[in-house]
N, C-alpha and C positions, 0 to 999 in steps of 0.2 A: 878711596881706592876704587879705581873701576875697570875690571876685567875686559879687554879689548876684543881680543882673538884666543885662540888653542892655535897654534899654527907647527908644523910639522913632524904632526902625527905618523906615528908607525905602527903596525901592530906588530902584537908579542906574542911569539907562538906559546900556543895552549891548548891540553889535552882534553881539557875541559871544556864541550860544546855549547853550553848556556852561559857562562863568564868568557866575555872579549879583553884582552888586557890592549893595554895601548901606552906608547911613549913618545911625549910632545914639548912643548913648548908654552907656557901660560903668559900672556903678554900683558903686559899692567901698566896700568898711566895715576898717576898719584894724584894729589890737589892740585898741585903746581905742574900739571903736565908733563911729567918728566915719566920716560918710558923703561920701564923695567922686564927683564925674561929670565920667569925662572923652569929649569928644567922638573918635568910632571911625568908620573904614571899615575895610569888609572885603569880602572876595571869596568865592566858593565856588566852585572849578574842580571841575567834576562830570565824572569818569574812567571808562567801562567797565568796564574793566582796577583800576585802583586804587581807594583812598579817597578823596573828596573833597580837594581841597589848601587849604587855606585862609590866606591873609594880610590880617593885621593892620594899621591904619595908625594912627596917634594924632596927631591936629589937634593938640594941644598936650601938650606933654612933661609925663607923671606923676613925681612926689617920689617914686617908687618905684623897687623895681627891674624894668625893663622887660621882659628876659628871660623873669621867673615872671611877670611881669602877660600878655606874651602867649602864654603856656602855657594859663593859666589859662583868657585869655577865644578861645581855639581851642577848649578841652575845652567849653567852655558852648556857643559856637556847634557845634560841632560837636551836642551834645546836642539843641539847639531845630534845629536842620535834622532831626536821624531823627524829633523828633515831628511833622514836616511846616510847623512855626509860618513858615517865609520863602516856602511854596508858597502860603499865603492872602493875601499881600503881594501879589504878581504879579499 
């Protein structure tokens, strides 16, 4: 299973100024190429002290295994937040 894109990301309003929530799109391509979209939220707790924290939510359960799918789609998001891609959302 290999994560492609996040692709039509929104944000989620919140009162909360250090957590960004957001609701998107996870695009998935399997062994055999076959293209999969499951709908995602997620968060970005932004820490001084720490790394960003990030959690995962899945609108509807993937034929996968969930564990590595949200490993995976932490390491993406995490990626598109240090290129600043969710600061031009806001």
């Amino acid at each position: 299973m290999k994560i492609i894109d996040i692709d039509n990301i929104q944000p989620i309003d919140s009162h909360v100024h250090y957590i960004k929530s957001y609701k998107g799109r996870a695009v998935l391509m399997d062994l055999k190429s076959k293209i999969f979209r499951y709908e995602i939220e997620f968060s970005i707790e932004h820490n001084p002290i720490e790394p960003p924290k990030i959690k995962v939510n899945f609108k509807e359960h993937p034929h996968f295994p969930v564990l590595t799918l949200i490993t995976k789609i932490k390491h993406k998001i995490c990626e598109m937040d240090e290129k600043g891609i969710f600061a031009t959302l806001c």
